[in-house]
C-alpha positions as a printed NumPy array, in Angstrom:
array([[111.248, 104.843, 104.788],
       [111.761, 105.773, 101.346],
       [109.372, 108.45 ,  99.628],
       [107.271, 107.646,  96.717],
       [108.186, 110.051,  94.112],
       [105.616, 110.361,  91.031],
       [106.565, 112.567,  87.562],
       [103.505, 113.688,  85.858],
       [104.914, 114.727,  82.808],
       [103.241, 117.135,  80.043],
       [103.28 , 119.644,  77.817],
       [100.447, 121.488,  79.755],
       [ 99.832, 124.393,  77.093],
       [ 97.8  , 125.003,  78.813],
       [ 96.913, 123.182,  82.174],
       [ 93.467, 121.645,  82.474],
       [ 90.667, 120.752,  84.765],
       [ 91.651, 116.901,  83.598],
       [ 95.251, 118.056,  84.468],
       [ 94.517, 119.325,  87.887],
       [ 92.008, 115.993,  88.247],
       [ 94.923, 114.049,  87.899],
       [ 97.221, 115.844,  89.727],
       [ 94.887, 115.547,  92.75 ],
       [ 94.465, 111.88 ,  92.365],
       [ 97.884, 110.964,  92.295],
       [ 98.92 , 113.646,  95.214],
       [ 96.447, 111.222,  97.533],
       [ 98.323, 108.247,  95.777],
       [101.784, 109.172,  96.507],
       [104.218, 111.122,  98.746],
       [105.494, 113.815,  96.432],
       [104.043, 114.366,  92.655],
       [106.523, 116.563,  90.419],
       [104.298, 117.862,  87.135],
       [107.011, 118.747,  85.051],
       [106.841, 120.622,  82.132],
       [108.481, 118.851,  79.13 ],
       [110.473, 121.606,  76.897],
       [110.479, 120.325,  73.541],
       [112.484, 123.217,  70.993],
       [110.792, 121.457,  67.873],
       [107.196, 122.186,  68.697],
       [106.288, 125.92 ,  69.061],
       [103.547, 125.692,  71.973],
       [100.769, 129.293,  72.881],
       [102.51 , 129.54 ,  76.427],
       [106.336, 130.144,  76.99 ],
       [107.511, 127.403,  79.731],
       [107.955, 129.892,  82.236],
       [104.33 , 131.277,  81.297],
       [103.227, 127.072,  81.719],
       [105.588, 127.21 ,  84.983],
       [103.783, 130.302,  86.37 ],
       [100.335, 128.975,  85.585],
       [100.987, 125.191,  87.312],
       [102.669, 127.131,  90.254],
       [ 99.54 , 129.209,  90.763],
       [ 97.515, 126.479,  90.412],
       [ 99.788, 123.826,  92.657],
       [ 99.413, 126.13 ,  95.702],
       [ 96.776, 124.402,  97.49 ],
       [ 98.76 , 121.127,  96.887],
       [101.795, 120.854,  99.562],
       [102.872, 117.558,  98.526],
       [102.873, 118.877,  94.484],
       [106.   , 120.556,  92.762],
       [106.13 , 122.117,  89.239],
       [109.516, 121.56 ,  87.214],
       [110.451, 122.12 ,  83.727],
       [113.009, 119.555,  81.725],
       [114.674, 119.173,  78.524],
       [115.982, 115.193,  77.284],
       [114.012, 111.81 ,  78.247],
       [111.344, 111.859,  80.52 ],
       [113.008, 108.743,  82.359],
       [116.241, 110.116,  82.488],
       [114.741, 113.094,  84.37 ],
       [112.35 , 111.039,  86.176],
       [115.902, 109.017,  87.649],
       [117.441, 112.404,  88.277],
       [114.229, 113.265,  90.389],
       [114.398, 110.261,  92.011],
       [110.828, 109.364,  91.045],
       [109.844, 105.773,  90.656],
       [106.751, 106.231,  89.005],
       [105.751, 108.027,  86.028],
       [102.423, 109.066,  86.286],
       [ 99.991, 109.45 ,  83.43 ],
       [ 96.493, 110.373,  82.692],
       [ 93.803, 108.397,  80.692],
       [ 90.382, 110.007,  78.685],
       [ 89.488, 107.091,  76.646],
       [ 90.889, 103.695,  74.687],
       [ 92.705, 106.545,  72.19 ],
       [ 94.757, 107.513,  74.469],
       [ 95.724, 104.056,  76.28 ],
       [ 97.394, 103.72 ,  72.741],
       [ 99.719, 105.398,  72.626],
       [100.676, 105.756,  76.125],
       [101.165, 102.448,  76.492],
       [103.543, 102.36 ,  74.007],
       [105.433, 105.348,  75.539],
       [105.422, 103.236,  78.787],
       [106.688,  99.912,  77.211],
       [109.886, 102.459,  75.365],
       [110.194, 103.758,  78.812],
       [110.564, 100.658,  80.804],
       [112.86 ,  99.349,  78.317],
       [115.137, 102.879,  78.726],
       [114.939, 102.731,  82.746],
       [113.195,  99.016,  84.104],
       [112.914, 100.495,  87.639],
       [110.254, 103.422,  86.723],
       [107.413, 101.953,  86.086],
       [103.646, 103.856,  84.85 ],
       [101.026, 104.675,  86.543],
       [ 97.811, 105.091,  84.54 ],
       [ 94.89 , 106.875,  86.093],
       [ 91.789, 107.579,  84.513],
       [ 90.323, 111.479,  84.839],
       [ 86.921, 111.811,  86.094],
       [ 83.814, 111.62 ,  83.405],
       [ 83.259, 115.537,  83.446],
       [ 86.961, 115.643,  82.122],
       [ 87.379, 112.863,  79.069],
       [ 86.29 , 115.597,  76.508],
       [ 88.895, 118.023,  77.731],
       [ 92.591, 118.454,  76.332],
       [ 95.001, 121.431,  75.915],
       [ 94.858, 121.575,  71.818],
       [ 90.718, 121.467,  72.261],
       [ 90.488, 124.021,  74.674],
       [ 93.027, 126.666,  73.021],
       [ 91.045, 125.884,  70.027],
       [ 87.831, 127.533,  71.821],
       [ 89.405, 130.267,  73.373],
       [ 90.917, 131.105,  70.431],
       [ 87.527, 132.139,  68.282],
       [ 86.204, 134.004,  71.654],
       [ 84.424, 130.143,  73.458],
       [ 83.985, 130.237,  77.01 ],
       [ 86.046, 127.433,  78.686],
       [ 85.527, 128.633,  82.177],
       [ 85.022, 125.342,  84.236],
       [ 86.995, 123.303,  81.764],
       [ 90.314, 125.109,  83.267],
       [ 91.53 , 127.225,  86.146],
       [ 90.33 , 130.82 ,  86.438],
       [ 93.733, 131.481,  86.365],
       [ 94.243, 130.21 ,  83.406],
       [ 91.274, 131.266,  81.556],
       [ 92.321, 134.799,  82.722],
       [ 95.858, 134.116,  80.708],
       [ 94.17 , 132.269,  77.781],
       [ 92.217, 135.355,  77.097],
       [ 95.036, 137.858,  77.588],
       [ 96.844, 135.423,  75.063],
       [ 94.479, 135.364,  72.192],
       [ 93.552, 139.254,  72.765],
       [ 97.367, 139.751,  72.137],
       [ 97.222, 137.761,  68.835],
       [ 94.305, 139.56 ,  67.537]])
């Protein structure tokens, strides 16, 4: 019987509570999930990928069936190298079925036999994203619940560096 691979691909900087909401969905959902860490050398992100790596590993632990990866090139070419047939991808609201269902329609058309998985995060989460939450931790909020203590612990050692 062949395993059903998923790639949750991201930037992740940093990982959520709507991350990790996903990530526990689709781990129920499918035989192996790989979040993998896209590496993208034209956008300058807070964390380092290995600092992302470190973080998702921490927080992947209690997930046996979960894997954290990093890549560089097109998601679908990884994805094939991974041996994933499913990319999967996480939903707040209309805004962001947008634009990921245009990423899914380029990605079919670069691979046909990936397809996309779309799950919706739970209603606690649809406020949450990376760029929101580095925002408040940045001028001192407090985003515990919104993320792993783990990562609030290295969101606040981040932004007392840059101070």
């Amino acid at each position: 019987m062949t395993k059903k691979i998923a790639l949750y691909p991201g930037s992740f900087d940093p990982p959520t509570n709507g991350h990790l909401d996903i990530i526990e969905k689709g781990s129920k959902l499918f035989d192996k999930v790989i979040v993998a860490v896209m590496i993208n050398p034209d956008k300058k992100g807070l964390f380092s990928v290995e600092e992302r790596m470190e973080m998702l590993n921490e927080i992947l632990k209690d997930f046996p069936n979960v894997e954290a990866d990093s890549f560089n090139g097109l998601t679908v070419d990884f994805a094939a190298e991974r041996k994933a047939c499913v990319m999967l991808r996480g939903l707040r609201a209309l805004s962001d079925f947008d634009s990921e269902f245009q990423l899914s329609l380029m990605n079919r058309r670069l691979n046909k036999d990936i397809q996309t998985v779309f799950l919706m995060t739970g209603m606690r989460w649809i406020y949450i994203s990376s760029s929101i939450i580095k925002q408040a931790a940045q001028f001192g909020g407090e985003v515990k619940g919104m993320v792993p203590d783990f990562v609030r612990k290295k969101l606040k050692q981040k932004y007392k560096k840059k101070k």
